[in-house]
N, C-alpha and C positions, 0 to 999 in steps of 0.2 A: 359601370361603377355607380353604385348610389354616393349620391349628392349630399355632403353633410350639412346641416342645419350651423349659423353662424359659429352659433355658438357652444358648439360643441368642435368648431372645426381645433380650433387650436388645443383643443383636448388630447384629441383623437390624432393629431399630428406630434403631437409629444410621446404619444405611446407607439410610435413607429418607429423603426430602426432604420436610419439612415439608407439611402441607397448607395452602393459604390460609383464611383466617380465615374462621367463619361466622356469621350472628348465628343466638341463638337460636332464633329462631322461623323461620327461614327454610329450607326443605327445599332439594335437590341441584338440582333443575331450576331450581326460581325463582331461587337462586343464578349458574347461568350463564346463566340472560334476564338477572337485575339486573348482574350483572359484563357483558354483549355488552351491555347498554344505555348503561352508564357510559361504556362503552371509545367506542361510538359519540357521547357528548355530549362527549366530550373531544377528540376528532377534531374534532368541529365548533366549536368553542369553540378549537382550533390553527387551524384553516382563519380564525376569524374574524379573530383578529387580525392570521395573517398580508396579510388581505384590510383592513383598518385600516390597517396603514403603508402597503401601494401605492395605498388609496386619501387618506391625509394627504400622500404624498409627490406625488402627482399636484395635488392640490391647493394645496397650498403652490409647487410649481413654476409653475402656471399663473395666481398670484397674482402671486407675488413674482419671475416674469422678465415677466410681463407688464406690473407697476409699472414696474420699473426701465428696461428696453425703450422702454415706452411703444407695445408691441405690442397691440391686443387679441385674445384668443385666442375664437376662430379667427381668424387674421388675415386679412387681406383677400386676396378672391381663392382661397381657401380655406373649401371647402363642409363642414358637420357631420358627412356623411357620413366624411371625410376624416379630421375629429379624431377621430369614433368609433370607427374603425380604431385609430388610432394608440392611445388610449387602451385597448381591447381588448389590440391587441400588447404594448402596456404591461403591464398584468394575466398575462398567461398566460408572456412573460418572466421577471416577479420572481417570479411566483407557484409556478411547477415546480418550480425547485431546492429549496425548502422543504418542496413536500410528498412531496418525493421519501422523507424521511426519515422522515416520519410515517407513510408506508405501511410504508418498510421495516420498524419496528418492530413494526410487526400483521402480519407477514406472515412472516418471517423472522427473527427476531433469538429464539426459542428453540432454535432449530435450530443455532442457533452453539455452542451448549453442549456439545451433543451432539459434535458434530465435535473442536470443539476436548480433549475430554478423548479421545476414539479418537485425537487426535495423540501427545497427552503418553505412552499406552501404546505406542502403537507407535516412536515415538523412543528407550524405554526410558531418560530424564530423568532419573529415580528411579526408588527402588525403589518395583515395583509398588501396595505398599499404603499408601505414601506420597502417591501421586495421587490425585485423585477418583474416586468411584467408576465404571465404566465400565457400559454399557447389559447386563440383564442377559443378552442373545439374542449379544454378544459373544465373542470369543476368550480377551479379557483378563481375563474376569468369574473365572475360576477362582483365576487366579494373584493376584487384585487380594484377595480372602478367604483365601487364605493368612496373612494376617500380620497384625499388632494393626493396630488404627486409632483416631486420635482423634475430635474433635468434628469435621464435617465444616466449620462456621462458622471452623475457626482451620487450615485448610489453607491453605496459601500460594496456591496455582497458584487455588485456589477466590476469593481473596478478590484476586487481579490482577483476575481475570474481572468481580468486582463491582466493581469500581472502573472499571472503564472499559466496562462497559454499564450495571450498575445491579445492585443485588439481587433484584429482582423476578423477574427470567428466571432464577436458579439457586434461587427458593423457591417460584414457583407452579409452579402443575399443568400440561401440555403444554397443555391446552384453553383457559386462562387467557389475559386478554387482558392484555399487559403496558403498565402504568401509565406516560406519557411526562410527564417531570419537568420543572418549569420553568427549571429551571438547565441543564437538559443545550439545552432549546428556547431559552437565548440568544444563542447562536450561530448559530442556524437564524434567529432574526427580526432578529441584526445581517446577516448576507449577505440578505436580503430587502430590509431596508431600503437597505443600498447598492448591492443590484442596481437598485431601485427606482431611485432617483437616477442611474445612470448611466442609465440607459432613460430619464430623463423629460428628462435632458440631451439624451439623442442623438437621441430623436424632437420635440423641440419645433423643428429647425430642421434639415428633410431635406434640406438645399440640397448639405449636404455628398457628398451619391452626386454628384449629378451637376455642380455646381460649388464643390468644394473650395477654399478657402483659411485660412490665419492657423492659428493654433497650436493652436484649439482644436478644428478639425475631425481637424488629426494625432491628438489625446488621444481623440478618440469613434473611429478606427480604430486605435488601442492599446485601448482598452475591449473594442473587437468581436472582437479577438483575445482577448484575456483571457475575454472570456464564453465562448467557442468551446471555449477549453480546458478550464475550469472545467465547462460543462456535460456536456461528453463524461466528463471524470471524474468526474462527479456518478454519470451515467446510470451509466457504467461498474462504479463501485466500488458500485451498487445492485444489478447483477446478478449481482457477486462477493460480495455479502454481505459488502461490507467499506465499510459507512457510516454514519459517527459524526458527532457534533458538531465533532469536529477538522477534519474534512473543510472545513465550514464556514468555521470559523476561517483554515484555508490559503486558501478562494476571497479571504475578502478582503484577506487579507495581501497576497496576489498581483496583485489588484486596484491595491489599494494600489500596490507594488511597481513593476506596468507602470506606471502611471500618472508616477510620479517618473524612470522612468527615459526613457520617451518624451519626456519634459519636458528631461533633459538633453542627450537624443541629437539634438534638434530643436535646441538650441542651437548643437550639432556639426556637425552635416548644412549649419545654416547657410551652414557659413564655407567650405561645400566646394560650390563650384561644379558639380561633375560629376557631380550626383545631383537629378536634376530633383525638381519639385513631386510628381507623381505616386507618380514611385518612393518616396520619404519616406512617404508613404499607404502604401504594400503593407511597407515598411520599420520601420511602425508596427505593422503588423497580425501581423506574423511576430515581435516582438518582445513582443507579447502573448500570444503561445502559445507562444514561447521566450524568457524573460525573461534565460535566460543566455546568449541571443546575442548581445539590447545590452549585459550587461554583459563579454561579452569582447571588443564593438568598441570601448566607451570605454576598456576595457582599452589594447588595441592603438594608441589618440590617444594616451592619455596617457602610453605608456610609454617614450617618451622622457624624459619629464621625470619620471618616476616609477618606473623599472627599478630603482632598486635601494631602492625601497621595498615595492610592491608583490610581492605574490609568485605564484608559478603558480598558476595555476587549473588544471589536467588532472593529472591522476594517470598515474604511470607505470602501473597497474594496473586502467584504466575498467571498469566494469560491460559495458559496450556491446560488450567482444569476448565474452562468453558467450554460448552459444547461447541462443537462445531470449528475449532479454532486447529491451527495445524502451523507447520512449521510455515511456509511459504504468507501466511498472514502473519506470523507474529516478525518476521524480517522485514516486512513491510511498515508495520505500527510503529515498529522498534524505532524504522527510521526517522517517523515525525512525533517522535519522544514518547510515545503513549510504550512504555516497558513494563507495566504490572495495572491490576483491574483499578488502583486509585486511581493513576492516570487516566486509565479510561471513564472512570465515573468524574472525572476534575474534567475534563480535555474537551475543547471547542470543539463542539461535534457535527457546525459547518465546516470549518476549515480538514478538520480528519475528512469526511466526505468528499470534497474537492479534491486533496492533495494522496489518497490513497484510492479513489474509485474503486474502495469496496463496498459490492452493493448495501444502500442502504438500510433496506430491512434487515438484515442479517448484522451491521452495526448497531444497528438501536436493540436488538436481541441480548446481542453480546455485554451493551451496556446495560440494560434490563439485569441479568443476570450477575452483572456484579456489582450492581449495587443490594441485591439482596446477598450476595456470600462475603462482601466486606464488612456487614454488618454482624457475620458469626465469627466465630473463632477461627485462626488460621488450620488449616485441614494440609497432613499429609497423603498423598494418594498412595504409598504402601497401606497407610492406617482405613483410609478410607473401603481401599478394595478391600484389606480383609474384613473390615467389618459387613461389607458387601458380599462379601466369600462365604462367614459364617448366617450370612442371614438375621443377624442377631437389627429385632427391631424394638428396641426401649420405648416402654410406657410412658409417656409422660406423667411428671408426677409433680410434687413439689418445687424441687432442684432444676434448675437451668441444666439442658443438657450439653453437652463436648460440641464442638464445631463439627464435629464429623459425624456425631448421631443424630445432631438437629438436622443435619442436610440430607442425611439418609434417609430421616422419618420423612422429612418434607417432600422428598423426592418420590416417596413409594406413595404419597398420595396426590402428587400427580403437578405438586409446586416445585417450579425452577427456575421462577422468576419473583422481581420484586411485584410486580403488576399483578402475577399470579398471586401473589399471598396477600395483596391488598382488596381485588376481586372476589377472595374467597372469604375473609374477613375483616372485610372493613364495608362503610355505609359509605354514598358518596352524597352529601347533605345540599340545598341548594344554595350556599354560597361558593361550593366548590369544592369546601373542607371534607376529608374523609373520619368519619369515626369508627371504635373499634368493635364487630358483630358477632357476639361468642360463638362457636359451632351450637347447632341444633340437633339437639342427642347423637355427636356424631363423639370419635375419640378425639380429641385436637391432635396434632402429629409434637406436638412443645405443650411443654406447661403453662398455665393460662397466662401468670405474670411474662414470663417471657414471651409469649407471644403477642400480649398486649403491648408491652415494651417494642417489640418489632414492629407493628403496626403502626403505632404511634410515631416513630421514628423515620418509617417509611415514608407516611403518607405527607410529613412536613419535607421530606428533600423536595427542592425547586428542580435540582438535576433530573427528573421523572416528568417533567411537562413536555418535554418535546415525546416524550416516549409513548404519552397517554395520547399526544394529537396524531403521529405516526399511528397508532394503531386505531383512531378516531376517523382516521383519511383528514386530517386535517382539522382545523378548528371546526365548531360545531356554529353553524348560522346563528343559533341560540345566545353564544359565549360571542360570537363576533358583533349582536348586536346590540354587546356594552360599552365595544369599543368607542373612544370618544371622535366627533366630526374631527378633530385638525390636531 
């Protein structure tokens, strides 16, 4: 190991990360056998109890519907072979979403540390030596020693991070196996136990596949949608590295959720003759993986008698015209409040990073682009595809053009972003300021005032700096060395 110089030693020892604790007597190897032995009795000791409620709730069920019923289980007619199925499907059901999580944290969840502090440098957030320290085989490793630093325990962006995975992954060692806490695992064994419960509902009485009726076969195809959804996002947000105990918490709220709303839509569905038995099953099941469908059909009953209470649900600004954006991200965004492109152009766009691990480039795109189309008119996308249908592309002229023909013109020449149309008409001056650079015998895609106006408007939002450093790789050595010493 080279020898640090006095006075750098305590430098260089503050920008270490702690070692995990050793006992005396315990040398390096036995150390990470007895830490890979722990890590594995703890795994199994999660496994067991979450194998405890599905097998209490299996039990309890075949108890106490069979009392009340006056069923005996297996009911007649009905071979062992047949419950042992069902009780098997039962188990491997409740039992996956659970350990979905538990893997992920042995597997993945040091690695997010890592990522997440190369975002904070390359967004350029703060100043360099204000953020955690970055890896030292890094670009930012230079600039990030440049400047004082404090205690690394009372950094802000360090201590969001422990709070919403734990300490354990910002103090031990890469090889370390990270400790899963009981608090963060009860959310994990409440969606177990009520996935448990809906399964032990929907398989004690299979009649419903093939002869459906009465309300509570609609509520087991509101379930089966709900689970659908919820699993795929389970799977999903495990292969993004982006799975927490909240996740958890959302299945059963959701759960929850369909379940009240199928209940009232059934009540609705009722009184309307022209929606047969059937379709109400498939009307269940699509309301369980879009919970905001039933809630803008009772919208839509009630809003006669409740139009001037109730208020819109759609934004003049949806997520859903951005490229790239799809249902499975906008349930995600939804749930740490970013609901329409304002929010995403307002919205802490560390914390959105952190708390959704969706990749980052593909965030700062997203925000890229709507900060140029909240700047135009609100656009519907019937109006827009037809005008995309007819081909019709407007000269600019005098007259500011509609929201929907500004973004058409823009678009066909090759702008879709706020970056892009400051790039292509604007000067970047050396104080930093952008000003505005008319085309060069080209056609503008807007008329000049309006696009002057864009420009000018653009290139003052402050919200466009992380966007410009993100696609700069980071602050530029040049801008970094205005930054002040302390």
């Amino acid at each position: 190991m080279t020898t640090l110089a006095p006075d750098r030693a305590g430098a260089e020892a503050g920008r270490r990360a702690p070692e995990p604790a050793r006992a005396p007597d315990q040398g390096p190897g036995q150390r990470n056998d007895d830490s890979g032995t722990r890590a594995w009795l703890r795994r199994r000791a999660v496994a067991a109890w979450m194998n405890v409620l599905i097998a209490g709730t299996a039990a309890v069920t075949v108890v106490t519907a069979g009392i009340t019923s006056g069923r005996p289980w297996p009911g007649p007619g009905v071979t062992w072979g047949v419950s042992a199925l069902k009780l098997f499907a039962l188990w491997c059901l409740a039992f996956l979403p659970g350990w979905l999580y538990v893997r992920f944290l042995d597997l993945r969840a040091k690695a997010l540390w890592s990522e997440y502090v190369l975002s904070l440098h390359r967004l350029g957030w703060d100043l360099p030596w204000h953020l955690p320290v970055p890896p030292v085989a890094s670009g930012f490793y230079d600039q990030w020693g440049a400047g004082p630093h404090g205690r690394p325990a009372d950094n802000i962006y360090r201590q969001k991070f422990e709070a919403y995975y734990g300490r354990q992954i910002t103090s031990s060692a890469p090889d370390a196996n990270y400790r899963v806490r009981s608090e963060s695992l009860f959310p994990v064994f409440l969606a177990t136990a009520v996935l448990s419960v809906g399964w032990a509902a929907v398989l004690w009485d299979t009649r419903f596949v093939t002869d459906p009726s009465g309300p509570w076969d609609v509520l087991k195809y509101g379930f089966l949608g709900a689970y659908a959804f919820v699993t795929s996002m389970l799977i999903r947000r495990f292969f993004q590295s982006d799975l927490r105990p909240s996740a958890y918490a959302t299945a059963v709220y959701r759960i929850t959720l369909v379940l009240l709303i199928v209940t009232v839509l059934h009540q609705v569905l009722s009184e309307i003759t022209a929606v047969p038995g059937r379709a109400e099953l498939a009307i269940a099941f699509v309301v369980g993986f879009f919970p905001l469908v039933g809630l803008q059909a009772l919208q839509r009953v009630t809003s006669r008698a409740l139009r001037q209470f109730v208020p819109p649900v759609t934004s003049d600004y949806p997520l859903d015209q951005l490229d790239g954006f799809n249902l499975w991200y906008e349930a995600r965004l939804t749930e740490e409040g970013v609901e329409d492109m304002q929010n995403l152009t307002t919205m802490n766009l560390v914390d959105v990073i952190l708390h959704t691990r969706v990749p980052p480039g593909r965030l700062v795109d997203w925000t890229d682009q709507a900060f140029l189309l909240t700047h135009l008119e609100p656009v519907d996308r019937a109006e827009l595809g037809q005008l995309r249908q007819d081909g019709q592309f407007a000269v600019a002229g005098q007259a500011p053009l509609s929201g929907a023909q500004a973004r058409l013109n823009l678009r066909r020449v090759g702008i879709r972003t706020a970056t892009d149309l400051l790039k292509a008409f604007s000067v970047e001056q050396d104080n930093g300021e952008r000003t505005f650079r008319p085309p060069d015998g080209l056609e503008p895609p807007l008329p000049a005032s309006q696009l002057r106006l864009l420009v000018t408007v653009l290139a003052a939002e402050p919200g466009l700096a992380p966007v410009w450093n993100w696609q700069r790789n980071g602050v530029q050595p040049a801008a970094a060395a205005h930054y002040p010493a302390s």
